[in-house]
N, C-alpha and C positions, 0 to 999 in steps of 0.2 A: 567655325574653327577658332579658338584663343588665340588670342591677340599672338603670343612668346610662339605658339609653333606656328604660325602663318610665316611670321619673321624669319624661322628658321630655317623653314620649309624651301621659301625662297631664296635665301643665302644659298643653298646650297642645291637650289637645280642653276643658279647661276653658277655657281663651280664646275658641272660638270658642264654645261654647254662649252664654257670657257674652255676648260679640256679638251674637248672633240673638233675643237674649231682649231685649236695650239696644233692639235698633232695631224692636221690635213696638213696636203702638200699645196700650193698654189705655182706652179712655174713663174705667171708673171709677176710676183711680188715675193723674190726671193730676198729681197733685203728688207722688209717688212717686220717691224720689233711686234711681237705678241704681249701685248700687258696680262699679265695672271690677275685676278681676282683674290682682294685682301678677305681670308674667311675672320670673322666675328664672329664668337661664340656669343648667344643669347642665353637664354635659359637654358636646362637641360631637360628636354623636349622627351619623355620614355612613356612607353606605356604599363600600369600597373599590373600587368601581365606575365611582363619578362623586365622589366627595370630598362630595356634599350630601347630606343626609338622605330620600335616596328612597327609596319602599319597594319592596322585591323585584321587586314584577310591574312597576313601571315601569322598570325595570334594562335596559337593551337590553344587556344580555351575562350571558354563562353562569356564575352565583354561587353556591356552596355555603357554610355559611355553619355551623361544628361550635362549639357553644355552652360554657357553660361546665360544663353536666349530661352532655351528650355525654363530653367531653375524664375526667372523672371517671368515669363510666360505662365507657369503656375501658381503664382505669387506664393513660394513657400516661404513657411517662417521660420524651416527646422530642415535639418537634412535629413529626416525619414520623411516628412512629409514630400520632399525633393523624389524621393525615390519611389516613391509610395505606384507607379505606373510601373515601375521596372521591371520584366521577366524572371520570375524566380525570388521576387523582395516577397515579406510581408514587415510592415511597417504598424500595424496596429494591438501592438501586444498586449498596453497598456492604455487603450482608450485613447480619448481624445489629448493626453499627456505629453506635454514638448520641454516635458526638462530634459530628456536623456530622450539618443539618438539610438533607442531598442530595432536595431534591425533584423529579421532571423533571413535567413540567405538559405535554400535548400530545404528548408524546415529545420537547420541547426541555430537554436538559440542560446548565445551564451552573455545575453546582455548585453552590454556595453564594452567588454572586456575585451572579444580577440581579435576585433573583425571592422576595426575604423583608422583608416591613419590620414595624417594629414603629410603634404610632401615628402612621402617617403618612411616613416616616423609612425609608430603607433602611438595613440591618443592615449591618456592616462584613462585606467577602467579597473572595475572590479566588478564581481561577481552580483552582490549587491546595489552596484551602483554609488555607493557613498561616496566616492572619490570622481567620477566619469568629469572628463569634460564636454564639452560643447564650442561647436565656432559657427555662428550665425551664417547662413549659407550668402546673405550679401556680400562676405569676403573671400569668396570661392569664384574662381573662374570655370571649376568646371568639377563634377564626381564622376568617379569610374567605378562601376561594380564588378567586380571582378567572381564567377560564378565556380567553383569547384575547389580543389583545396590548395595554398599557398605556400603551405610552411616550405616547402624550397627556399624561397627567397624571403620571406617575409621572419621566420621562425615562428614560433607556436601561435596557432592563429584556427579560426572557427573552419573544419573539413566544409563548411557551405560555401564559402568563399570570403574576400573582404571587400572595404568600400573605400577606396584611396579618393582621397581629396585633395584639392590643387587648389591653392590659393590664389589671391591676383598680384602679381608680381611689380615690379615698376616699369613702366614703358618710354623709351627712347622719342615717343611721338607726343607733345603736349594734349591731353583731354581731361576732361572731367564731368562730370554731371551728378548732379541735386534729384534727389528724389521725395517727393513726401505722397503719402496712402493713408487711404481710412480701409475700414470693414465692417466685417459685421462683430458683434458683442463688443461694440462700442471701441474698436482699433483704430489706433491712430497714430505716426511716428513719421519719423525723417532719416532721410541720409544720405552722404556724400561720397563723392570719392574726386579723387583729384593726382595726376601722375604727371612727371614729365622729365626732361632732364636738368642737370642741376650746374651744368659748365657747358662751353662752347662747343668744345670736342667732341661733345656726347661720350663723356665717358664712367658719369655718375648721374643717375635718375633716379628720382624716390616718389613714393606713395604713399598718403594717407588719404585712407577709411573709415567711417565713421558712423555708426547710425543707432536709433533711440527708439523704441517700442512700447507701446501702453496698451494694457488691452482686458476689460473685465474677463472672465469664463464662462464655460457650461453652468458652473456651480455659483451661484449667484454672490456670496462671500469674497470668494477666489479674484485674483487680479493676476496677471501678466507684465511684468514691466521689467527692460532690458537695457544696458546703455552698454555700447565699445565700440575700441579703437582699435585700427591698425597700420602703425607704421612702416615702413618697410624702405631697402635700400639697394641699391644696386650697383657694386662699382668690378668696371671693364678694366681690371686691373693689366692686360694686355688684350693681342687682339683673341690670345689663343684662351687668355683667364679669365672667369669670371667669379664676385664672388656677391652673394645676396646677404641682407643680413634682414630677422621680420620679427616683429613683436607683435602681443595680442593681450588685449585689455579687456576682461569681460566684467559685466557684475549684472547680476538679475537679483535685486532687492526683494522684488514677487516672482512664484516660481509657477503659479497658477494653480490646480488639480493634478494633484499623482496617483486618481484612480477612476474605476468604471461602476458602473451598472448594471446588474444580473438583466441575461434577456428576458428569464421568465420575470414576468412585475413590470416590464417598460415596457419593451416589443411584440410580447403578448403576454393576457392577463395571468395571474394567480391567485387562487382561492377567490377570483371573481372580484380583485382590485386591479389598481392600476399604480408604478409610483411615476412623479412626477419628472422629465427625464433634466428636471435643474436642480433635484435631489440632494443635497451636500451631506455626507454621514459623518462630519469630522466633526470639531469642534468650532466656531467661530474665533472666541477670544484665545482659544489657545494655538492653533494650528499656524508655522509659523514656516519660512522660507526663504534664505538670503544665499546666494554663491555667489562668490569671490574667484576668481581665474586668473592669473598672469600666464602664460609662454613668451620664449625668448630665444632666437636659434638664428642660427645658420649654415649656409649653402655652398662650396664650394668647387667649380669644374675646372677641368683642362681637361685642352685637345688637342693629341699627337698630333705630331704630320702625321704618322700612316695611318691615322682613321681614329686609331684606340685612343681611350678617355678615360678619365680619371674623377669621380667627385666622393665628397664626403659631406655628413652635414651632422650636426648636431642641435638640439634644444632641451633647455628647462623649462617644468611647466610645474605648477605651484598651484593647488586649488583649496578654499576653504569655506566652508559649507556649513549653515547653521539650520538644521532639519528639528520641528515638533509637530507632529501630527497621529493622530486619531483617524483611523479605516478600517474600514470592514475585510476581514481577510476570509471570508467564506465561510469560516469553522460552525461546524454545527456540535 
């Protein structure tokens, strides 16, 4: 379970115990003062489902939900490759390919464009891809695949469903931890993360993220290389307000390989060859791949006495992308 809704979760079965205890009667301790429980709003804990805090079984639609133990556990580098186990994903649209987060959900694929948001917010996308972003699944506390169709609450979005992402927020508890990994085709990189509060009170805590990937490919030319950051802020502007503020820093100077391999000729033969499955059809000196990302946004809740809540949020995202490349597009 995430750090923000365990927090929450418990806040608030300590309210209601507090309650059930307030409104018994005791005879011998009738001058007995009741102390009420101060509620703190944490994060705003919902499922991408229904946008409220309901739990699983009451979900009337089909939700998987890969955590933040999970996402490590598989050591992914992409969040399709995160998803790639899911019921109802297919994540390999475009090969072995980790620029863009090609999810099809249902068998509905609309690339990049209808069906990926992060807290709340859909991710910048087009039909093409030329604009999509990406956020390195490191700075995600958790994906939610959300199976059937959205646009209720979402507005125009893929009828297969979407795939709501939750980032890592700042936590009230001091931790952090260093990370560094090798792999295979020659992978190697670091990264950090580091949270805590930033005043005695606890009523300002902040976060930063950070981490750095290098990594040849399939296609022997091809390289993989990633650097960003994530800041982020948190302040307990009362006990009922809270307000987040998160920025993201992306740049992948190498974007690696943007294509595949016919099966016939690598998986089984044609006209009695074979090709090679580290094959590159592009060009070396010319084929070229740089993206640039900034977002910038924020969070804001309140919560009534009588239950109901109120949040809003907003972000800018800015991406710039220098593409040259030579592939084979199947035409005969």
């Amino acid at each position: 379970m995430p750090l923000e809704m365990f927090m929450f979760a418990t806040t608030r079965m300590a309210l209601l115990i507090g309650g059930a205890i307030g409104g018994a009667t005791f005879p011998l301790f009738a001058q007995e003062t009741t102390k009420n429980d101060t509620v703190i709003v944490t994060s705003p804990v919902q499922s991408g489902a229904t946008k409220l805090a309901t739990p699983d079984i009451e979900t009337p639609q089909s939700v998987s939900l890969n955590t933040r133990q999970l996402i490590e556990e598989q050591g992914a580098t992409s969040v399709r490759q995160a998803v790639s186990y899911t019921p109802g994903v297919y994540s390999n649209q475009i090969g072995a390919s980790n620029r863009f987060d090609y999810i099809v959900l249902r068998g509905f694929s609309d690339g990049s464009l209808d069906n990926v948001y992060l807290d709340g917010l859909k991710m910048m996308g087009d039909t093409n891809s030329h604009s999509s972003l990406v956020v390195d699944p490191w700075f995600l506390e958790d994906i939610e695949v959300v199976r059937g169709p959205a646009s209720v609450l979402y507005g125009r979005s893929s009828p297969g469903g979407i795939v709501a992402l939750t980032s890592r927020k700042p936590a009230f508890d001091a931790g952090g931890e260093v990370k560094l990994f090798a792999g295979n085709h020659n992978q190697r990189g670091a990264a950090f993360d580091v949270t805590g509060p930033l005043d005695d009170n606890e009523r300002v805590a902040a976060r930063l993220s950070g981490m750095t990937r290098y990594a040849d490919s399939q296609f022997t030319p091809l390289k993989e290389e990633r650097y960003a950051l994530m800041p982020s802020l948190t302040w307990r502007i009362t006990d009922r307000t809270r307000l987040d503020l998160m920025a993201y820093l992306h740049r992948d100077p190498e974007g690696g390989s943007h294509s595949g391999l016919p099966y016939q000729g690598t998986v089984v033969p044609y006209n009695g060859g074979k090709i090679s499955n580290t094959f590159f059809e592009g060009e070396d000196d010319y084929d070229k791949y740089d993206r640039r990302e900034n977002m910038v946004g924020y969070n804001i809740a309140h919560l009534f006495d009588n239950g109901w809540s109120v949040r809003q949020n907003l972000r800018y995202m800015h991406n710039k992308r220098t593409l040259l490349q030579l592939f084979g597009a199947g035409r005969v």
